[in-house]
C-alpha positions as CSV (number, residue, x, y, z in Angstrom):
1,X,78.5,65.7,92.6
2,X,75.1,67.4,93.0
3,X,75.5,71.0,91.1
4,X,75.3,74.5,93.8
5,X,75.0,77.5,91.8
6,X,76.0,79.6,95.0
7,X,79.5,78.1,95.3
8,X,82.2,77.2,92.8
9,X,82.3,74.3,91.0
10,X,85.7,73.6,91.0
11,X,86.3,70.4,93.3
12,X,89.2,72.0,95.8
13,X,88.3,75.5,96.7
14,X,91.1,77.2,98.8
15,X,90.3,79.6,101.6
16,X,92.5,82.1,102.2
17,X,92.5,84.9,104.9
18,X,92.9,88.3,104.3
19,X,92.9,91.5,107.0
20,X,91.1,93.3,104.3
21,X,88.5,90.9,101.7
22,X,88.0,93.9,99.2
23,X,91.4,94.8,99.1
24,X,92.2,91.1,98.3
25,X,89.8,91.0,95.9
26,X,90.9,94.3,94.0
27,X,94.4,93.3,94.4
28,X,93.9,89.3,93.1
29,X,92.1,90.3,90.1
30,X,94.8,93.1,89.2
31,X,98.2,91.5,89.8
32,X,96.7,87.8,88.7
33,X,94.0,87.7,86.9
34,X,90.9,86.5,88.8
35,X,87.6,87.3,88.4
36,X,84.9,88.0,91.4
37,X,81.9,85.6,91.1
38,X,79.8,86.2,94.6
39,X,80.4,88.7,97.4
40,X,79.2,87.7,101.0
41,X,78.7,90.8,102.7
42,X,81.0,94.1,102.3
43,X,83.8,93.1,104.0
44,X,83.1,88.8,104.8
45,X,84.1,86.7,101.8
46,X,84.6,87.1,98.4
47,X,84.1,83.9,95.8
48,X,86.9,84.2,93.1
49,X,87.3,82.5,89.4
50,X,90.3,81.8,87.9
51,X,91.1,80.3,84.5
52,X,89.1,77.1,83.3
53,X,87.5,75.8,86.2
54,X,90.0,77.7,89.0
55,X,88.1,78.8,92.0
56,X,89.3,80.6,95.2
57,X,87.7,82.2,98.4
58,X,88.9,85.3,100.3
59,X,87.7,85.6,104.0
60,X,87.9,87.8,106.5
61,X,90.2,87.9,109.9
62,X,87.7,86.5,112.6
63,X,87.9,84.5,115.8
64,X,91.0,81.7,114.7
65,X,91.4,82.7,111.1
66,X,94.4,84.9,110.4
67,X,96.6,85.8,107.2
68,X,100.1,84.3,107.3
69,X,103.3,86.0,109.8
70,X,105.6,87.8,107.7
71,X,108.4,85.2,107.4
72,X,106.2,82.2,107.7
73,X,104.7,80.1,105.0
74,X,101.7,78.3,105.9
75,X,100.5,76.9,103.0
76,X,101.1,77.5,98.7
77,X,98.4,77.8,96.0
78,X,99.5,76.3,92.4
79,X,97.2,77.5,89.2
80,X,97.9,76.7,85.6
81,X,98.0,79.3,83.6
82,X,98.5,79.7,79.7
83,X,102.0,81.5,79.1
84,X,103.7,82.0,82.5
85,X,105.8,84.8,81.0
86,X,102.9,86.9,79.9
87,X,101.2,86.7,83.3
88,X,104.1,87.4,85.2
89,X,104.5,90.2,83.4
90,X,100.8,91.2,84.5
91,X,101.9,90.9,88.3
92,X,105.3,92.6,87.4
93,X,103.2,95.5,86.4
94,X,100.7,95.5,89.2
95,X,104.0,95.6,91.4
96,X,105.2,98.8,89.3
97,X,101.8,100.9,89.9
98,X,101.1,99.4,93.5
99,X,104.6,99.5,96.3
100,X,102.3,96.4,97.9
101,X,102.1,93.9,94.6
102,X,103.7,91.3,93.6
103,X,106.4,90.6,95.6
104,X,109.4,88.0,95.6
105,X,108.9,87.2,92.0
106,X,111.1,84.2,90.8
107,X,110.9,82.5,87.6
108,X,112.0,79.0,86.7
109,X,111.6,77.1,83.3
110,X,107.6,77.4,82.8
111,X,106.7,78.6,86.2
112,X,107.0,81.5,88.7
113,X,106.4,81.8,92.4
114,X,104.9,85.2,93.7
115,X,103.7,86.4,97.4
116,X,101.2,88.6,97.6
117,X,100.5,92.0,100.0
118,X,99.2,89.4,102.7
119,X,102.2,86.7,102.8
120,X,100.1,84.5,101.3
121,X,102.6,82.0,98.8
122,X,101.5,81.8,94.5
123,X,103.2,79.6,92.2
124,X,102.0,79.7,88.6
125,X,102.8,77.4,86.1
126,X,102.6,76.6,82.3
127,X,102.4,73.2,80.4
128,X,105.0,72.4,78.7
129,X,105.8,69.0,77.5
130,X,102.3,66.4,77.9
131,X,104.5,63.7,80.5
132,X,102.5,60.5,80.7
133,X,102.6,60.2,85.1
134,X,104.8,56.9,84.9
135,X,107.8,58.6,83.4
């Protein structure tokens, strides 16, 4: 793949919609971590980085695009993250200091699902045994 400075190198890039991009962005990097790597105009899209390679975009609400209904899932983002307890922790206490964080938090055995202010579904998840893909 020929390299583009001006968009993330990560092969699968989600899009997801927000009503508000800075908000997202503010909120996203708070509750889980992510880092901001290009703005596109005040209020447009937002280019995000997360962990080793991890790469998200936050858009606007325009013509078709819209965040998820309140009750409806309409997609899931998975990211692998180090220690699953420690970062849920991080999005426990973004929920503490904001009423709109974290929300729905539930923790299994090395991972934990979250939705965020928009609806939009978060699972993160930790290695913990190296399983060859036949087993």
């Amino acid at each position: 793949m020929r390299p583009n400075r001006s968009t993330p190198a990560a092969t699968v890039i989600p899009v997801l919609i927000y009503p508000d991009v800075r908000a997202a962005v503010a909120w996203l990097s708070e509750a889980f971590g992510f880092t901001e790597r290009v703005r596109i105009g005040e209020n447009h899209r937002s280019q995000l980085n997360v962990g080793e390679g991890g790469a998200a975009i936050v858009g606007d609400v325009r013509h078709d695009r819209r965040p998820p209904r309140a009750g409806e899932v309409t997609q899931s983002v998975t990211v692998r993250v180090e220690d699953v307890r420690a970062h849920c922790e991080r999005a426990r206490d973004a929920r503490r200091a904001d009423p709109h964080g974290a929300d729905r938090l539930r923790v299994r055995r090395g991972q934990y699902e979250a939705e965020d202010f928009a609806g939009h579904r978060w699972t993160f998840s930790e290695t913990l045994d190296d399983v060859a893909p036949e087993e």
